[in-house]
C-alpha positions in Angstrom: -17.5 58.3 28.2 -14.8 59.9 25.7 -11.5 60.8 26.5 -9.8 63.4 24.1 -6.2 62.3 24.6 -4.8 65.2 22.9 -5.5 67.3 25.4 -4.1 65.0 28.7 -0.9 62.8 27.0 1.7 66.1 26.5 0.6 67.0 30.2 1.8 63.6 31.5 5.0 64.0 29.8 7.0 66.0 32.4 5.4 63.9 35.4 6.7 60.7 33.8 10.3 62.5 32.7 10.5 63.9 36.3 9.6 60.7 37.6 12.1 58.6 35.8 14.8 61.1 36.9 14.1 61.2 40.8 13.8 57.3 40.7 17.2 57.0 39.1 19.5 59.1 40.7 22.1 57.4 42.3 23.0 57.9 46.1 26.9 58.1 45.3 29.3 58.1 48.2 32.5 56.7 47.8 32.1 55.9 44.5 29.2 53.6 45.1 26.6 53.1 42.4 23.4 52.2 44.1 20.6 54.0 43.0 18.1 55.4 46.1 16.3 53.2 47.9 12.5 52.2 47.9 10.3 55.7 48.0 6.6 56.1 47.2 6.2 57.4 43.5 5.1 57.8 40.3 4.8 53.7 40.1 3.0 53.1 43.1 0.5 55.9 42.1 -0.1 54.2 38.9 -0.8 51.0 40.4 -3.3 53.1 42.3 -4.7 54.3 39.6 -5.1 51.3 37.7 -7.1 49.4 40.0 -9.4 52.8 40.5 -9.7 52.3 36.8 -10.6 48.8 36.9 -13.2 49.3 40.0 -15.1 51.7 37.6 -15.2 49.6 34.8 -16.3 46.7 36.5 -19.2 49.0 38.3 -19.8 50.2 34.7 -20.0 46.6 33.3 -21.2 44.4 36.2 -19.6 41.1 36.9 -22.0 39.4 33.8 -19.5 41.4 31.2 -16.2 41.5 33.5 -16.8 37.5 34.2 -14.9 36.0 31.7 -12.2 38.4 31.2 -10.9 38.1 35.2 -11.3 34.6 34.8 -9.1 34.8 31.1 -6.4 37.5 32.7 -6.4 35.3 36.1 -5.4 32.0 34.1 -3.2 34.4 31.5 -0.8 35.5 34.7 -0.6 31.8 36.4 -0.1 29.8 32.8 2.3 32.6 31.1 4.4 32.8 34.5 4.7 28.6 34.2 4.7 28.2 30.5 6.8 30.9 29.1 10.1 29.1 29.7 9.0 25.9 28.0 8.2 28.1 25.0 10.6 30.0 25.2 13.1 27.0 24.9 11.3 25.7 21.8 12.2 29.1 20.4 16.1 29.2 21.5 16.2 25.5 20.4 15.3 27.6 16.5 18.1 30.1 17.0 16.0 33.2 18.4 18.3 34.9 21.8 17.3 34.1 25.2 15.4 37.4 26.0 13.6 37.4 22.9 12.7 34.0 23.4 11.3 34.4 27.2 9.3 37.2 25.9 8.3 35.7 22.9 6.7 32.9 25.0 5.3 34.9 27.6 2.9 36.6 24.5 2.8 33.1 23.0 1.1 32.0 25.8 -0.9 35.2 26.5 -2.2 34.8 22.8 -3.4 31.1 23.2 -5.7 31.5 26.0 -7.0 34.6 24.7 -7.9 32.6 21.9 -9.3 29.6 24.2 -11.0 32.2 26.5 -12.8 33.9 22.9 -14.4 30.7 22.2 -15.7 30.1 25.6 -17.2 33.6 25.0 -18.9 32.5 22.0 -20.7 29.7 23.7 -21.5 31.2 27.1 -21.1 34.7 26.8 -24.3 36.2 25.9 -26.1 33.7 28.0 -24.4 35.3 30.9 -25.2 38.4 30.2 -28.9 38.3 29.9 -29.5 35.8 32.9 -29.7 37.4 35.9 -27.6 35.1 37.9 -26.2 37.3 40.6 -29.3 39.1 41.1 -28.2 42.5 43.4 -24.6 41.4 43.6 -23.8 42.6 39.9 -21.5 45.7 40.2 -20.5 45.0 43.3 -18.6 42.0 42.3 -18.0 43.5 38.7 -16.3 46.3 40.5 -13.7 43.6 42.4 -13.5 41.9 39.3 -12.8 44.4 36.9 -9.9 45.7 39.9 -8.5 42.0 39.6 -8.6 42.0 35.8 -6.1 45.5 35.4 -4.5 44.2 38.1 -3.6 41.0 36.1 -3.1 43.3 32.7 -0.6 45.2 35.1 1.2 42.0 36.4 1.5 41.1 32.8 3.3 44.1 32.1 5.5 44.1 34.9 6.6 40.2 34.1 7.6 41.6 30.3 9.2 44.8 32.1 11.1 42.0 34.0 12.8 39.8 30.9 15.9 41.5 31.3 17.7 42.4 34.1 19.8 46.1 34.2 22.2 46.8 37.0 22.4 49.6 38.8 25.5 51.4 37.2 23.9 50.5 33.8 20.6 52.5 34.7 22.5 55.2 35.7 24.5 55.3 33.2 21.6 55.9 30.7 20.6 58.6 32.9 23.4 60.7 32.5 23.1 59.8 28.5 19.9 61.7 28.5 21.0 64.5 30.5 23.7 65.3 28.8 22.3 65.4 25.5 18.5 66.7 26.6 19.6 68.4 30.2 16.6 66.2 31.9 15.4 62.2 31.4 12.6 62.8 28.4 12.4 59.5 27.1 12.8 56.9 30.3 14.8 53.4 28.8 13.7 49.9 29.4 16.4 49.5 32.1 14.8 52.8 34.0 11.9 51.5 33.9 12.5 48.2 35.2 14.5 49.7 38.1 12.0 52.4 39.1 8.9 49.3 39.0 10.9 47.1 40.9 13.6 48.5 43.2 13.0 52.2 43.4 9.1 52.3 44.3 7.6 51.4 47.7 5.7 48.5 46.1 8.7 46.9 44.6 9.9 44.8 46.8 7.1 43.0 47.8 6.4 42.9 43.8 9.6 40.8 43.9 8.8 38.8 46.7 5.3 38.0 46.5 4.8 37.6 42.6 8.2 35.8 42.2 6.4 32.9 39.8 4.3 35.6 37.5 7.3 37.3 36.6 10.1 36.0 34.4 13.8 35.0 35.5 15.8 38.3 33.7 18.4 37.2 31.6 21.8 38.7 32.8 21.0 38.6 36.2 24.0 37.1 37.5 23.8 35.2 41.5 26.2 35.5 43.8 29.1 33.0 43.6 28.7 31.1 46.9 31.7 31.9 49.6 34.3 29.2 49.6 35.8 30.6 52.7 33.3 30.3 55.1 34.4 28.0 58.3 32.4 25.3 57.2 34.6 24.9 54.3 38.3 25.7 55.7 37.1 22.8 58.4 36.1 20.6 55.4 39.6 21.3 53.7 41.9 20.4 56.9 39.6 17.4 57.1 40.5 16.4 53.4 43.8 16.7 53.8 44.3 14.7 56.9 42.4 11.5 55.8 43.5 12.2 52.2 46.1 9.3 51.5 49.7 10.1 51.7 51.2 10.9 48.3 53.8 8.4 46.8 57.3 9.0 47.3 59.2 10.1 44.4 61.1 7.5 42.4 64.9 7.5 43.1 67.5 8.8 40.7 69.5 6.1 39.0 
């Protein structure tokens, strides 16, 4: 099956340009900043999409083909999400930025059991396919795995889409760049992107919460400075200063 892309990728431009600009416009009152709040979109119909996609591969394929590549995509998102920082600090320790280096890593990482996963292939690969192991479970399970597998390819992307992290002021900032040179958000930025996948979108959230150790640690992302006026620690300050010892009298004038 051919797909003439010509004829589909200028369609899709306005969807995503219309897209980026609904998931970034601020909700401003009283000169807050905050973009709107989680919605169903354009990012949580892709993820829709995707696993459609990889359902119909894997039927097309059969879980003989799609075998090893869930099983390489499956170890890529668990290894990467562990591993990236290690490399990554190999690469600061040689002078290369902190973002650079995470993502650098991450790919490192992706790269090295793509290679370890192509050798397995060599070995076992065609023997898979021409044995007829799983007998009349074969698409059925190549359509779960091949769903698991762009789901993985997906996850990969979102942890790279995650390296760096962009507040809300800064997105919409960029926002009004565009539309005030173009009229209308053509060309969505990195820190659109990453706000609209993870903050803007219905499936955000739970992105954030339930694939915490896939996705990288964004540099600039700044914690909250605990409270140090809490009545936990005015308590522990009274308490300090009556058991503190008394201070020395001052030395008398000659």
């Amino acid at each position: 099956m051919q797909f003439q892309a010509g004829s589909w990728l200028p369609g899709l431009t306005p969807m995503f340009a219309a897209a980026a600009e609904t998931a970034t416009k601020a909700a401003s009152k009283a000169g807050e900043t905050a973009l709107a709040g989680p919605s169903l979109g354009l990012f949580d119909i892709l993820i829709i999409i995707v696993i459609g996609l990889g359902c119909w591969r894997g039927k097309v394929r059969g879980i003989s083909e799609e075998l090893l590549g869930f099983l390489q995509w499956l170890v890529t998102i668990v290894a990467a999400g562990f591993l990236y920082g290690l490399v990554g600090d190999l690469l600061v320790a040689g002078k290369v930025p902190r973002l650079w280096a995470n993502i650098g890593g991450y790919i490192l990482v992706i790269i090295a059991v793509s290679i370890i996963f192509g050798l397995i292939a060599k070995s076992v690969g065609n023997k898979l396919v021409d044995s007829d192991f799983f007998g009349g479970w074969e698409y059925r399970l190549g359509m779960i795995a091949g769903a698991v597998r762009y789901l993985c390819i997906w996850i990969a992307i979102l942890a790279i889409l995650s390296a760096r992290y962009f507040d809300a002021a800064t997105v919409e900032a960029q926002r009004k760049a565009q539309e005030k040179e173009a009229g209308i958000v053509l060309l969505p930025t990195w820190g659109i992107l990453s706000r609209m996948a993870f903050y803007d979108s219905y499936s955000g959230p739970f992105i954030r919460q339930y694939l915490a150790h896939q996705l990288m640690t964004p540099v600039g992302y700044a914690k909250a400075t605990p409270n140090e006026n809490t009545i936990g620690k005015q308590q522990q300050r009274v308490l300090d200063a009556v058991t503190a010892p008394p201070a020395p009298p001052p030395p008398e004038k000659k």
